[in-house]
C-alpha positions in Angstrom: 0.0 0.0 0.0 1.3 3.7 -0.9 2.2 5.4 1.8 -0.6 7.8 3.1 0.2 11.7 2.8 0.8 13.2 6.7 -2.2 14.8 6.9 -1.9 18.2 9.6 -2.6 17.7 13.0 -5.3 20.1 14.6 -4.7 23.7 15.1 -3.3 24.4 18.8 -3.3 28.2 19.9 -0.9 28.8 22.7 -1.8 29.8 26.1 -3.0 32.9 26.6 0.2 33.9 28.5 2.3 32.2 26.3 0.9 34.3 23.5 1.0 37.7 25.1 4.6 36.7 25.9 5.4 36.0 22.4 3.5 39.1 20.7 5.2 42.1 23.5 6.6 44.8 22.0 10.5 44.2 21.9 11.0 47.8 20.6 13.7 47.2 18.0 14.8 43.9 16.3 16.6 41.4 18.5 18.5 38.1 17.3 18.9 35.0 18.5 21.7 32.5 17.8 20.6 28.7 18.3 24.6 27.3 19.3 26.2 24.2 20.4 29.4 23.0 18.0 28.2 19.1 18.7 26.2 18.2 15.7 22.9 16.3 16.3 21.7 18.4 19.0 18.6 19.2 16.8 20.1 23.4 16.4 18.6 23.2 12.9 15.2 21.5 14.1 15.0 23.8 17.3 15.9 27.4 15.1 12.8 26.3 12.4 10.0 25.3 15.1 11.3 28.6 17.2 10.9 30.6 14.3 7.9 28.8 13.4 6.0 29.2 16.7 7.4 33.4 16.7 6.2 34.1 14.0 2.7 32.3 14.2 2.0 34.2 17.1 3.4 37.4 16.2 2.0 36.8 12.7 5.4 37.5 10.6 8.2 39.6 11.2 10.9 36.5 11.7 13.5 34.8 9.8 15.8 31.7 10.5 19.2 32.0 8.5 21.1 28.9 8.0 24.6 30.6 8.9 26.3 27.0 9.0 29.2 27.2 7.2 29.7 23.8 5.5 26.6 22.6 4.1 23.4 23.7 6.4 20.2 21.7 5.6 17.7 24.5 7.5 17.3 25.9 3.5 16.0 22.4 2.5 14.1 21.1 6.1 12.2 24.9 6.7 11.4 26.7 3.5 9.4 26.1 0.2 11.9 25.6 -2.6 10.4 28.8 -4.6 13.8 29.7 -6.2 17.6 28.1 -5.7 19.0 31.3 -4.0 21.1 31.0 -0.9 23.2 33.2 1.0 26.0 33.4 -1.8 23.3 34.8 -3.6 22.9 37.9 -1.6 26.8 38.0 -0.7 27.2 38.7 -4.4 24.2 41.4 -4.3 25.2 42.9 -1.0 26.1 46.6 -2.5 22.9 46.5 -4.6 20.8 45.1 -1.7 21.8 47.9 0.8 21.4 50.7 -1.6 17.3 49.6 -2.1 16.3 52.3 0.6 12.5 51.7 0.8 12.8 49.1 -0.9 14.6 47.1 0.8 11.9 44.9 2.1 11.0 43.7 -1.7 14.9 43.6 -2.8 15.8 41.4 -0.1 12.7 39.0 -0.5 14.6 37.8 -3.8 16.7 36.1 -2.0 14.5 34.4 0.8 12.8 31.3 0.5 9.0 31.1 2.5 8.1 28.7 5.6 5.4 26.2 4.3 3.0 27.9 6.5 4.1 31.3 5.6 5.1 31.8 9.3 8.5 33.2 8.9 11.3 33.9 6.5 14.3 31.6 5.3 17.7 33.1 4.3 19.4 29.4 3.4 22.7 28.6 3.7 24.9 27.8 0.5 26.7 23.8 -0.3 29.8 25.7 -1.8 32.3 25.1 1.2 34.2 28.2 -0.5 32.1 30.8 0.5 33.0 30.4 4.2 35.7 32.6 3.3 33.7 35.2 2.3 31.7 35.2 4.8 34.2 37.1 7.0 33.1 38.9 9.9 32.4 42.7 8.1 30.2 40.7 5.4 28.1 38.7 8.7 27.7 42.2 10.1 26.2 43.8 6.9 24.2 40.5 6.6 22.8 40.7 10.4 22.4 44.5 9.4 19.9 44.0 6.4 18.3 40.8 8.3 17.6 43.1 11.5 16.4 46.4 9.3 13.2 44.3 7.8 12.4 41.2 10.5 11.5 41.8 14.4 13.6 38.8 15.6 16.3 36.6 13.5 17.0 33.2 14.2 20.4 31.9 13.8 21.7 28.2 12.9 25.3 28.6 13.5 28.3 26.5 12.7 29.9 23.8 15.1 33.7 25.5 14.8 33.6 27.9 18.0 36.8 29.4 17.1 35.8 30.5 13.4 35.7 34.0 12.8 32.2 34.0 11.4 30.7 31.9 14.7 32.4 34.7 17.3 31.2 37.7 15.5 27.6 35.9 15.4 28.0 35.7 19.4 29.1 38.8 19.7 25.9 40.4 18.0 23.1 38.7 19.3 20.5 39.5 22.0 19.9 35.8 23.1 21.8 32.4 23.3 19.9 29.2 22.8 21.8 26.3 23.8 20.3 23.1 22.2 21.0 19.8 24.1 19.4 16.2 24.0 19.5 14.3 26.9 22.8 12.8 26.2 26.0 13.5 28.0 27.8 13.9 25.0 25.6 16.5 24.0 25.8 17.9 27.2 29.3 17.8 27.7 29.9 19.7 24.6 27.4 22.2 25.7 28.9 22.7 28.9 32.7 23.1 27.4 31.1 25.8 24.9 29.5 27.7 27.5 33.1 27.5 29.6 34.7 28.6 26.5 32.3 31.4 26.1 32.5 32.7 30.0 36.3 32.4 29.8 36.0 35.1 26.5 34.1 37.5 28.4 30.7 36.3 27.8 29.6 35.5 31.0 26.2 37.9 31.2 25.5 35.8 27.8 25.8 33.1 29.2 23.9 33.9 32.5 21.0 34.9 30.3 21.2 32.4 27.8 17.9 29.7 27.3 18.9 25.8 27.4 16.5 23.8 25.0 16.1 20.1 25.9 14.8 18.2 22.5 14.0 15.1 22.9 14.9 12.5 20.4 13.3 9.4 21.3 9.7 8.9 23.6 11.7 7.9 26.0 13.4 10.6 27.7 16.2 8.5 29.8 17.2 9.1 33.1 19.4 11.9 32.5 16.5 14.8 32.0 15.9 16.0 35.1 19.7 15.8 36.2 20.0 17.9 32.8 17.1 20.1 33.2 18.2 21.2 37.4 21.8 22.1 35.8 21.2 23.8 32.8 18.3 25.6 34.3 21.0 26.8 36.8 23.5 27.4 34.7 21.7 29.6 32.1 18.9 32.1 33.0 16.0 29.3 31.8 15.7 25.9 30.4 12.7 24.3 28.5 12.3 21.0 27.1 10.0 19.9 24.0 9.1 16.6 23.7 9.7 13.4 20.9 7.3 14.0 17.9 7.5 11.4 15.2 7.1 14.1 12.4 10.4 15.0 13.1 12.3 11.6 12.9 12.6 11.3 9.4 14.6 14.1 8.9 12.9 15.6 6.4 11.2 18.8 5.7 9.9 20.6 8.9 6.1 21.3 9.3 5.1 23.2 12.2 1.4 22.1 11.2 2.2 18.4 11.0 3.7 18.7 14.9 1.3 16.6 17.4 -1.0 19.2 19.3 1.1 19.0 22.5 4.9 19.4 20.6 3.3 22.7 19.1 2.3 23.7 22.8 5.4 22.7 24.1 7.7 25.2 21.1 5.2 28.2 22.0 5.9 28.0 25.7 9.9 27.3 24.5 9.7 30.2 22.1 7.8 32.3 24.8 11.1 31.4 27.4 13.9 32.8 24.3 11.8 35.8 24.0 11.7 36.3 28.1 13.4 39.7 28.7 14.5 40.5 25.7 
């Protein structure tokens, strides 16, 4: 038999704090970096259901850009596939991009690719591995200048390499860190070392006011969640945890709409937490 199309799960509003915490003014843009240089820690899955439940609520106004330096798959897993433009594409129309004035908005949207749901915005990150050379820390800035000039809140997928250039200047421009764990002590381990790391650059009030997210990967959290959940929710300012949800284990594209009812509640209380005090 022919494999049935996944047919959208119903429609869950958040709570009504939850929502009021997600729509609050933040009086100018903010942006978020989604960090941990272990790969498998569901960054990618946890920056496209963030952006996805922020810009639900807030009803636009958010973008997730795939700023992974070698080969990012948020482009393919978030966005509609309405063109093949990535974020070479804009590198190499930077000067013309900047000089739209007004237009800006419409210029820029060239280069985006679309949530299915139309929730928020995709910038997509580029296969060539040479462009991480041009991606040096004055062309990230003009890029987070753009990107923070037509979207309330931008949501970054960064690279695993802690000491490349593009990755610090990242760090050193956002508003919010969300550290993204599973309930493994690898994953935690590696999360731990990068928030040393970052305390021992001079990050420390990042890192105090940082918000752990605990994916889960499996229905069966294991015995280290709540050990996980007590220290990272001491170490950091909050930590949330979203549950296993078998849409997501396939690795495939990434529907908000196709989420169970309770994983969708679960990211607007988790996107409600990154946008805490910002």
């Amino acid at each position: 038999m022919p494999p049935q199309p996944r047919q959208p799960q119903p429609q869950v509003e958040p709570s009504p704090v939850a929502l009021q915490r997600l729509r609050r003014d933040l009086g100018r843009s903010r942006v978020i970096a989604f960090i941990n240089p272990k790969g498998g820690v569901h960054k990618t899955t946890a920056t496209v259901l963030s952006a996805a439940a922020m810009g639900t609520a807030r009803g636009g106004g958010v973008i997730a850009w795939d700023d992974n330096e070698l080969r990012g798959t948020l482009g393919l897993r978030a966005g509609s596939a309405r063109h093949g433009r990535t974020i070479r594409h804009l590198v190499e129309h930077l000067d013309q991009v900047e000089a739209a004035g007004v237009h800006l908005p419409e210029h820029l949207d060239e280069f985006l690719r679309h949530s299915s749901d139309g929730s928020f915005d995709v910038l997509a990150g580029d296969e060539d591995p040479k462009l991480q050379r041009r991606l040096d820390p004055t062309t990230v800035l003009r890029v987070l200048d753009i990107l923070t000039r037509t979207h309330n809140l931008v949501c970054i997928d960064t690279g695993n390499n802690v000491e490349s250039p593009n990755w610090r200047t990242v760090v050193s421009s956002v508003d919010r860190l969300v550290v993204t764990t599973v309930p493994r002590e690898d994953a935690a381990f590696s999360a731990d070392w990068m928030l040393d790391h970052l305390e021992e650059g001079g990050y420390g009030d990042l890192v105090k006011n940082a918000v752990t997210l605990l994916s889960m990967p499996t229905p069966n959290p294991g015995p280290l969640l709540h050990d996980l959940q007590r220290h990272f929710a001491q170490r950091t300012r909050a930590c949330a945890v979203v549950p296993y949800d078998p849409s997501l284990e396939p690795g495939a594209k990434i529907e908000f709409s196709a989420l169970r009812p309770e994983t969708r509640a679960a990211w607007f209380e988790a996107a409600a937490t990154i946008v805490d005090g910002l």
